[in-house]
Steps between C-alpha positions, in 0.01 A plus 500: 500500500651813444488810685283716280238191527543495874453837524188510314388175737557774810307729377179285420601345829430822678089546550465107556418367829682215667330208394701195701632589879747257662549393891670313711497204339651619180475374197330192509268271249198740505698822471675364177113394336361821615805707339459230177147621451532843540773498265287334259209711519740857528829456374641768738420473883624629831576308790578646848661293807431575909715570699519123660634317160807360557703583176559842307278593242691488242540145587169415534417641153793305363350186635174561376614575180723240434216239621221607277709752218555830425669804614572720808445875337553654819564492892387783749533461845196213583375481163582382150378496165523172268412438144474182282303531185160331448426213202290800346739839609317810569796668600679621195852560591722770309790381333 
């Protein structure tokens, strides 16, 4: 992905609401099919992590990432921002 496409990820990324919230237990088996499905049906969602999760953010979005595809387009303090493209895109990247 490159920067001018992450960049234009952020800024969509900036009026949507966080769609998939993560607690103490992590990342676990129902946090990876709720994060599949929303990436499905959005392409682009944001994720935010309490206080009691045991691992960074950053890590966190890694892991969920790397389980169910995609890409991190951006970390802030609790929350983060991940895209994957649907079957049928909506999202029409610049090049």
């Amino acid at each position: 992905m490159t920067s001018k496409q992450r960049a234009f990820l952020r800024g969509m990324a900036n009026g949507y609401e966080v769609v998939l919230i993560i607690g103490k237990d992590g990342v676990t088996d129902n946090v990876l099919k709720q994060a599949d499905e929303a990436l499905e049906a959005r392409e682009l969602i944001k994720i935010k992590c309490l206080e009691t999760v045991p691992a960074p953010v950053r890590e966190v979005a890694t892991e969920i990432v790397s389980a169910v595809g995609g890409d991190v387009v951006q970390v802030i303090g609790s929350k983060a921002v991940l895209y994957r493209p649907a079957k049928k895109p909506v999202i029409v990247l610049p090049r």
